[in-house]
C-alpha positions as CSV (number, residue, x, y, z in Angstrom):
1,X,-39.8,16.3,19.8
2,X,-39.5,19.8,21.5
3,X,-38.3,22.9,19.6
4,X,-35.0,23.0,21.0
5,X,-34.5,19.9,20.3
6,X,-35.4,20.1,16.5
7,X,-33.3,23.6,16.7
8,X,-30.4,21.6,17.6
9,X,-30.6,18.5,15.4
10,X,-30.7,21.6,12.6
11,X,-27.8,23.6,13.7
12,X,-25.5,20.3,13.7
13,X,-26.4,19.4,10.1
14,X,-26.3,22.9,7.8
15,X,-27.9,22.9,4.2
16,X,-25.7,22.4,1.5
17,X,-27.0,23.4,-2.0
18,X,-27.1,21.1,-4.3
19,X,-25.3,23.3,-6.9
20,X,-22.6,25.5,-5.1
21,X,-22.9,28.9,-4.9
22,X,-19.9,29.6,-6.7
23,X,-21.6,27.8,-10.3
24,X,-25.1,28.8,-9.6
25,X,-24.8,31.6,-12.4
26,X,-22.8,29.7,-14.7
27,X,-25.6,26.6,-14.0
28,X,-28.3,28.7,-14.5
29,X,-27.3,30.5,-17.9
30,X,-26.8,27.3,-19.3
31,X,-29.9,25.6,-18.7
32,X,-31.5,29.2,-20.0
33,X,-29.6,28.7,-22.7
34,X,-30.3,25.0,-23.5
35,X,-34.1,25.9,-23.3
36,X,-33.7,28.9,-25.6
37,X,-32.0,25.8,-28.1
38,X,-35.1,23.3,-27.2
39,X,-37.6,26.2,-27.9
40,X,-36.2,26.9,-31.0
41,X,-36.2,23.3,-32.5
42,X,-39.8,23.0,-31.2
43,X,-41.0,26.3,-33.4
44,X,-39.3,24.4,-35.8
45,X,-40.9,20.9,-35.6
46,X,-44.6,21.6,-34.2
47,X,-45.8,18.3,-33.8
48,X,-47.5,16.0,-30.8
49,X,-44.7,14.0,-30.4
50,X,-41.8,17.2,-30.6
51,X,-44.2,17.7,-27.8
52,X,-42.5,15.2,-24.4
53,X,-39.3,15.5,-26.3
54,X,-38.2,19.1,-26.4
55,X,-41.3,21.4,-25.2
56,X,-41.4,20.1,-21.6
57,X,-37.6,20.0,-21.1
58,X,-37.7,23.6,-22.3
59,X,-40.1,24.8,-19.8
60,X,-37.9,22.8,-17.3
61,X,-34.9,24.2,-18.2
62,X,-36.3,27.5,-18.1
63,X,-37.7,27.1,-14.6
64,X,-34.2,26.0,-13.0
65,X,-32.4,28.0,-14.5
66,X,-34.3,31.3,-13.8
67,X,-34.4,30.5,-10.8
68,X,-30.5,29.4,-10.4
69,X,-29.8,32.8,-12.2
70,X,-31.5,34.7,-9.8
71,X,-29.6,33.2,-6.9
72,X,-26.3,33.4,-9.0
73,X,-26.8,37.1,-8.9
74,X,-27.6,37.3,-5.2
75,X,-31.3,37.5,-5.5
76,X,-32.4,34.5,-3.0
77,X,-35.8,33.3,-3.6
């Protein structure tokens, strides 16, 4: 496949977000907010198994949702 040809195949199909651009803000504060919650109830239950069930969501939710905020704002990254 040549370099036009790959151009082409990517201007007839453009990216579409999977969250709009319109909710990216409102997406992202929530999931910084949910892992504000899920860090709080592990402080409060430090244990192995509080471990898989709200320490790793919180570091997920964290992730997205910085990152979803930043875009929200107009920051791309």
């Amino acid at each position: 496949m040549s370099l036009q040809e790959v151009w082409d195949a990517a201007a007839r199909s453009p990216f579409e977000p999977s969250i709009s651009k319109d909710s990216q803000l409102y997406t992202g504060f929530a999931l910084v907010l949910l892992g504000v919650v899920l860090s709080g109830l592990f402080g409060l239950n430090r244990s192995l198994g509080a471990l898989p069930l709200y320490a790793i969501p919180a570091s997920l939710c964290f992730g997205f949702g910085a990152v979803y905020t930043i875009c929200g704002v107009g920051v791309y990254v």
